[in-house]
N, CA, C and O atoms as a GROMACS GRO file, in nm:
protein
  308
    1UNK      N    1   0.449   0.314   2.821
    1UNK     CA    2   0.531   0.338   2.704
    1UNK      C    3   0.592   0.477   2.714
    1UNK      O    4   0.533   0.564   2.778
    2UNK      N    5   0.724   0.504   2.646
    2UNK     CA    6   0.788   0.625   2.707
    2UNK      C    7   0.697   0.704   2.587
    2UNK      O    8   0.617   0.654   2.509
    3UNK      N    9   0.736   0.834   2.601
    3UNK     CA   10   0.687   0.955   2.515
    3UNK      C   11   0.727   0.937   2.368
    3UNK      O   12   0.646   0.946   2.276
    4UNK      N   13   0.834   0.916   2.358
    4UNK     CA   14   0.930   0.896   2.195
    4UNK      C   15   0.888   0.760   2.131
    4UNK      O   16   0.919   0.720   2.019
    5UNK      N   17   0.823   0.706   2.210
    5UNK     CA   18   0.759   0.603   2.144
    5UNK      C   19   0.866   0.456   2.101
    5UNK      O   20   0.872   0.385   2.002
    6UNK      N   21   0.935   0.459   2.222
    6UNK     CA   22   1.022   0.371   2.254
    6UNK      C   23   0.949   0.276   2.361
    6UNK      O   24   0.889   0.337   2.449
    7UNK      N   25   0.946   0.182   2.366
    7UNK     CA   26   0.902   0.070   2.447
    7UNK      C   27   0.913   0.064   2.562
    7UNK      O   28   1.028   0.023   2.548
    8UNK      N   29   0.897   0.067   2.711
    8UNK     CA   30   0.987   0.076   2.828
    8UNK      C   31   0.974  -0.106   2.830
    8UNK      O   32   0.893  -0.191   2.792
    9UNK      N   33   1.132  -0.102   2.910
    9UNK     CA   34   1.146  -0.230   2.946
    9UNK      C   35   1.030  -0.295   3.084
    9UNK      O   36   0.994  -0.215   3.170
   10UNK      N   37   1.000  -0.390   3.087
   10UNK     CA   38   0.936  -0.461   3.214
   10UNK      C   39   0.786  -0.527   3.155
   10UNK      O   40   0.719  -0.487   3.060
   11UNK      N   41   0.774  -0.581   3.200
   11UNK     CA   42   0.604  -0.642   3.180
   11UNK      C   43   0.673  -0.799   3.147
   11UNK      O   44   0.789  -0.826   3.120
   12UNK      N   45   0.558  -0.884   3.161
   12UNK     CA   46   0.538  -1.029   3.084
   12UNK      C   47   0.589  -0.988   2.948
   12UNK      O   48   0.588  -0.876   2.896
   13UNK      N   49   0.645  -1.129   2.894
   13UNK     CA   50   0.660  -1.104   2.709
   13UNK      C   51   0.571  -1.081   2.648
   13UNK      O   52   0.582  -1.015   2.544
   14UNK      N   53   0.454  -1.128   2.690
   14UNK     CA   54   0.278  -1.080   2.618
   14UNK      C   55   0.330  -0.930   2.555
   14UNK      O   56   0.364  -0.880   2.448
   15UNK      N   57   0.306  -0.883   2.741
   15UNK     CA   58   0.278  -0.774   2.759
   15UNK      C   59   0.409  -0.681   2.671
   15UNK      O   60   0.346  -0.609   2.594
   16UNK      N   61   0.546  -0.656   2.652
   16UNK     CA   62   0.641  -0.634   2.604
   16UNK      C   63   0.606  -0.607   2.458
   16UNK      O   64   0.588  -0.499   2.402
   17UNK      N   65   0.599  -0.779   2.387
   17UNK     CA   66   0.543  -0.775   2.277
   17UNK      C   67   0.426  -0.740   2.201
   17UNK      O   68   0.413  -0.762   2.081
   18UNK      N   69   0.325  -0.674   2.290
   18UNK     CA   70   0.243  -0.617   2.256
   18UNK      C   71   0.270  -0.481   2.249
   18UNK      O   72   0.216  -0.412   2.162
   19UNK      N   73   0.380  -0.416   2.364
   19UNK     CA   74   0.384  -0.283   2.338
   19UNK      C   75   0.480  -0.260   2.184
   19UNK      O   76   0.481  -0.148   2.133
   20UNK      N   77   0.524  -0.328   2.148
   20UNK     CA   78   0.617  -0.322   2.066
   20UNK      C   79   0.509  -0.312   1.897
   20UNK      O   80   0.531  -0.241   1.800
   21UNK      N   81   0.417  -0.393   1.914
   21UNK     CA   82   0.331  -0.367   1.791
   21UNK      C   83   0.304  -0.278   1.835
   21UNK      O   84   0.387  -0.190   1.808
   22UNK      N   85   0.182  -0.225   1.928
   22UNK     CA   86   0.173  -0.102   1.908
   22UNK      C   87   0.228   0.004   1.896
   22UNK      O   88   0.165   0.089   1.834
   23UNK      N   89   0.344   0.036   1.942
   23UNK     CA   90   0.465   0.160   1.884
   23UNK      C   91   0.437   0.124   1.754
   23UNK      O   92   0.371   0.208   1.693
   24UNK      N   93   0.458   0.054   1.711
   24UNK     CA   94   0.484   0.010   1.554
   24UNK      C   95   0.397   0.046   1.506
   24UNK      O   96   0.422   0.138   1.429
   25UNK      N   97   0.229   0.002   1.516
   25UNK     CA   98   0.107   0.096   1.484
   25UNK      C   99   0.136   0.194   1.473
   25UNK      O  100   0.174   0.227   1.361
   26UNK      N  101   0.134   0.275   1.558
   26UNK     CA  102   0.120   0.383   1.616
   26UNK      C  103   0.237   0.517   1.476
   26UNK      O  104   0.231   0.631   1.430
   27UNK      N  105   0.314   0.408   1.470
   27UNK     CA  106   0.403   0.518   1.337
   27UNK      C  107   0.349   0.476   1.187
   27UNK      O  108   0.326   0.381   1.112
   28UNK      N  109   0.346   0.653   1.203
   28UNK     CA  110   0.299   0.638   1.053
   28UNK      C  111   0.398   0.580   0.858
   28UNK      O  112   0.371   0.590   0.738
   29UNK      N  113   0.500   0.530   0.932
   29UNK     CA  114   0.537   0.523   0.827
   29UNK      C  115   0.552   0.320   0.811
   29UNK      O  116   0.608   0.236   0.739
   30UNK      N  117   0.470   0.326   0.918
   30UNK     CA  118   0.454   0.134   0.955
   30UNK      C  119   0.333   0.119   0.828
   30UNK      O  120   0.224   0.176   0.822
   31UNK      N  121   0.376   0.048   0.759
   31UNK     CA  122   0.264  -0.088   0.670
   31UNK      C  123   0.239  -0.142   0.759
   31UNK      O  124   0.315  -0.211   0.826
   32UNK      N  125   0.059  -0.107   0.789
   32UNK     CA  126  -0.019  -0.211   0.879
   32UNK      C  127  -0.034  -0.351   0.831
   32UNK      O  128  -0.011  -0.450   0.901
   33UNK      N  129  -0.071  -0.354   0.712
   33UNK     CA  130  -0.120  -0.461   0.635
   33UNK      C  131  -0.003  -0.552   0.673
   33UNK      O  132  -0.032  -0.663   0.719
   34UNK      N  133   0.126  -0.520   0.660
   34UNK     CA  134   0.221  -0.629   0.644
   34UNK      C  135   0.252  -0.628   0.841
   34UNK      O  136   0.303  -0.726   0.896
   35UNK      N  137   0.221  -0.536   0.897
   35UNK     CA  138   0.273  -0.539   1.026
   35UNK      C  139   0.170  -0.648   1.075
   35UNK      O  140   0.216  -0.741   1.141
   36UNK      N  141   0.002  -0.643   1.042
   36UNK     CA  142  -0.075  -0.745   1.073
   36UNK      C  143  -0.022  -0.864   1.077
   36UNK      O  144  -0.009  -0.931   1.180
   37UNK      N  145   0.037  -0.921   0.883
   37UNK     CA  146   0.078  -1.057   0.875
   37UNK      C  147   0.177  -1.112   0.995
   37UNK      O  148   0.163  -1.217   1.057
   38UNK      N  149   0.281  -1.012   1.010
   38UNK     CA  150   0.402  -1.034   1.052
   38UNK      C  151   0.411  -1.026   1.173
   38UNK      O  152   0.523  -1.032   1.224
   39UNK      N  153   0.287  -1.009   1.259
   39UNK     CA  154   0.261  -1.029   1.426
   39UNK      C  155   0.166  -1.143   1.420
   39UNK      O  156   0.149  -1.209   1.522
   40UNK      N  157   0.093  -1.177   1.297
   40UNK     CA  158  -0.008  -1.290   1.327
   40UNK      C  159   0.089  -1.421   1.327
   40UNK      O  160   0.076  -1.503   1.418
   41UNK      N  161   0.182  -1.439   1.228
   41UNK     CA  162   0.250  -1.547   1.184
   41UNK      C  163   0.384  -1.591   1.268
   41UNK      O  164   0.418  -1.704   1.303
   42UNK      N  165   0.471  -1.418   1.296
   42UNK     CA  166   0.576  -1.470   1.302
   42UNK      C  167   0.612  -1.400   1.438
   42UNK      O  168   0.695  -1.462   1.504
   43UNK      N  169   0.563  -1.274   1.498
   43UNK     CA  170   0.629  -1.221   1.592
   43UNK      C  171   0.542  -1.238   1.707
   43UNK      O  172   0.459  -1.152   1.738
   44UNK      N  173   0.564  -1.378   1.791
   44UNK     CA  174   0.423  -1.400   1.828
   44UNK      C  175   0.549  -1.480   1.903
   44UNK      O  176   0.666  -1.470   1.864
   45UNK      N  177   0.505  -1.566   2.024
   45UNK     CA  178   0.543  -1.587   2.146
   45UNK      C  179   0.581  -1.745   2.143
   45UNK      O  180   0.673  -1.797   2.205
   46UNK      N  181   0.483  -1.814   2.052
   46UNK     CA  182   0.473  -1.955   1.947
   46UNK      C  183   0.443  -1.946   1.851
   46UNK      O  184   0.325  -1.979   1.844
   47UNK      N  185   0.496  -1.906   1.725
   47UNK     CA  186   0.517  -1.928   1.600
   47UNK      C  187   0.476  -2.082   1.509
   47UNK      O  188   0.564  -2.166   1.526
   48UNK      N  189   0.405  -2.113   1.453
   48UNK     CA  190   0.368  -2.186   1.415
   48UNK      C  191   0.472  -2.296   1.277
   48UNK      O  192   0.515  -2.260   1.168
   49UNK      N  193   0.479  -2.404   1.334
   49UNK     CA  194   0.628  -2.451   1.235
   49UNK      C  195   0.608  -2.388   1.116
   49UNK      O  196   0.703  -2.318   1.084
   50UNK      N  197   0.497  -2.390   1.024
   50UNK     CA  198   0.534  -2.283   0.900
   50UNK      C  199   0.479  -2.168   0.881
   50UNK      O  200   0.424  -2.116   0.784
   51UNK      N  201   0.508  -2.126   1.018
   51UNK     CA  202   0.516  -1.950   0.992
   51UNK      C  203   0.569  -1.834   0.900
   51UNK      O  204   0.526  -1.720   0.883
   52UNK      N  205   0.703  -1.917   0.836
   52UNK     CA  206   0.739  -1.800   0.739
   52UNK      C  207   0.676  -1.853   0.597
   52UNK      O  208   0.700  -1.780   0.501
   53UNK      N  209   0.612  -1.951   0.576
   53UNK     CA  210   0.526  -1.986   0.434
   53UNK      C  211   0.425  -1.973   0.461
   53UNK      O  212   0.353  -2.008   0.367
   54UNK      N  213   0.358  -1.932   0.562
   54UNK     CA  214   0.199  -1.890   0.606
   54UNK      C  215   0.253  -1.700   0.541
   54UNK      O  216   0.241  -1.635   0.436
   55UNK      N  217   0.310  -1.680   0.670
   55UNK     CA  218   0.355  -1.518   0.607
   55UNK      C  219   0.389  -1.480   0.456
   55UNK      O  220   0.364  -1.369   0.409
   56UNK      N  221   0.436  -1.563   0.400
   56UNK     CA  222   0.494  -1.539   0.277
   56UNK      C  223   0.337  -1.541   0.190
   56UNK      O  224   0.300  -1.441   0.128
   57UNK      N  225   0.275  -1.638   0.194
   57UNK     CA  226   0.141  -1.679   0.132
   57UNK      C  227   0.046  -1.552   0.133
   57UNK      O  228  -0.016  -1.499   0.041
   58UNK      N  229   0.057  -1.522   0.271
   58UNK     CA  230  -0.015  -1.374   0.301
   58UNK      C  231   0.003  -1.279   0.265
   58UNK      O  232  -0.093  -1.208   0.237
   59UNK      N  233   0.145  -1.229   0.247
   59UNK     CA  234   0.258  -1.142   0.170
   59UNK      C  235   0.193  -1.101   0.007
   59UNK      O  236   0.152  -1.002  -0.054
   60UNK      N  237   0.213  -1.244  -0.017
   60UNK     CA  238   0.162  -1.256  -0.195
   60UNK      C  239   0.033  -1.219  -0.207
   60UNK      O  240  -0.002  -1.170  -0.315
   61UNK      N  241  -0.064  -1.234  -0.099
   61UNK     CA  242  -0.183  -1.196  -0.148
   61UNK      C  243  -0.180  -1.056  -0.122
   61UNK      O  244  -0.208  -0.993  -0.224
   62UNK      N  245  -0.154  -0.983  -0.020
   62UNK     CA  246  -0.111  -0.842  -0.028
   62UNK      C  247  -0.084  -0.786  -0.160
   62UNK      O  248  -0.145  -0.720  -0.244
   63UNK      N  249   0.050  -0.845  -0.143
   63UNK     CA  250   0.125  -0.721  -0.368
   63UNK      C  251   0.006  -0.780  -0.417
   63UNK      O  252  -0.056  -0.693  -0.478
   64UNK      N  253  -0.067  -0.914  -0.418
   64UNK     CA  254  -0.145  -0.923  -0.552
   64UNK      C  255  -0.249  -0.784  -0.543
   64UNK      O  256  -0.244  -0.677  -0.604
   65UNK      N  257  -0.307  -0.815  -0.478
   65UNK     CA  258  -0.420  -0.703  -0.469
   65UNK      C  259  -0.356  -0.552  -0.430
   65UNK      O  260  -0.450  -0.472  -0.430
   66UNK      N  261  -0.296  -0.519  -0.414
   66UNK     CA  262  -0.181  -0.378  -0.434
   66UNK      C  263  -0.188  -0.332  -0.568
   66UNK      O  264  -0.213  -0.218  -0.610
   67UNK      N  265  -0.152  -0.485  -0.658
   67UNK     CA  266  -0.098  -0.488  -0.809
   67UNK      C  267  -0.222  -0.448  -0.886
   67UNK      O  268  -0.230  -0.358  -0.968
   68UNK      N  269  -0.296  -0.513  -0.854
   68UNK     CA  270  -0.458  -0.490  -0.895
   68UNK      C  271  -0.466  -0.345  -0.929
   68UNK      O  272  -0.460  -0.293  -1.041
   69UNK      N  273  -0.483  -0.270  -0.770
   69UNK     CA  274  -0.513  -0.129  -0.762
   69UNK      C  275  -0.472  -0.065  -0.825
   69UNK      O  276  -0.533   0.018  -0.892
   70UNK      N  277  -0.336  -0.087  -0.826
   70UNK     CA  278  -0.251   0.002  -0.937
   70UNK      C  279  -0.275  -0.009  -1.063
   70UNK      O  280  -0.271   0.089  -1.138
   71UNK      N  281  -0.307  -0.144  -1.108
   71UNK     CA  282  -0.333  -0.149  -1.277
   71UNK      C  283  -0.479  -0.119  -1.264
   71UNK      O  284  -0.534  -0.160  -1.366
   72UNK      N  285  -0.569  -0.065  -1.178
   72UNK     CA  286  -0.699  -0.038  -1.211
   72UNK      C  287  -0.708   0.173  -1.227
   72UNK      O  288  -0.782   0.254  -1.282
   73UNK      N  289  -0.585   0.177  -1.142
   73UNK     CA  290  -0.593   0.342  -1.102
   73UNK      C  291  -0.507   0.361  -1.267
   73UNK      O  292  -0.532   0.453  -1.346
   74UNK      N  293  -0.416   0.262  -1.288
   74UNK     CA  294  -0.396   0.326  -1.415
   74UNK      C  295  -0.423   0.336  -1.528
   74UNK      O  296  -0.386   0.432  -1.596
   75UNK      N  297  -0.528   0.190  -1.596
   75UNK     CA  298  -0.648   0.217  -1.667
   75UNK      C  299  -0.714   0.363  -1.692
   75UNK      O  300  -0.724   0.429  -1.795
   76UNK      N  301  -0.770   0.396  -1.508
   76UNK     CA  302  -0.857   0.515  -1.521
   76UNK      C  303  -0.800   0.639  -1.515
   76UNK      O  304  -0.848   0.737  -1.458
   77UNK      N  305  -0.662   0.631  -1.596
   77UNK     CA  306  -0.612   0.782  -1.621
   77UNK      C  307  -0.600   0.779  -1.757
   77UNK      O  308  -0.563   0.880  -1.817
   0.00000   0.00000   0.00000
């Protein structure tokens, strides 16, 4: 992987697409949580026919429990 955290070209697509999540890890301004869903479901090599309503399903449970936190942190002020 180059220094700037740009991908170098070459490898298998595995291999490619794996460097590509990890750059993506790797920055801090990446949502893991949603980067998880969105390499389990959809950015994946075979995608599963309902990959974007698997993702979406996953999505929703994310904000739900986000939504939670927030209405619990703001209770306790």
């Amino acid at each position: 992987m180059a220094e700037s955290g740009a991908v170098e070209p070459g490898g298998s697509s595995e291999e490619i697409l794996a460097n590509i999540i990890e750059s993506l890890r790797q920055n801090e301004a990446t949502d893991i949580s949603l980067l998880e869903i969105i390499s389990k479901h959809i950015v994946t090599l075979s995608p599963a026919e309902d990959a974007i309503d698997a993702a979406v399903k996953d999505i929703e449970t994310v904000a739900n429990q986000r939504g939670e936190q927030v209405d619990q942190t703001i209770r306790h002020d």
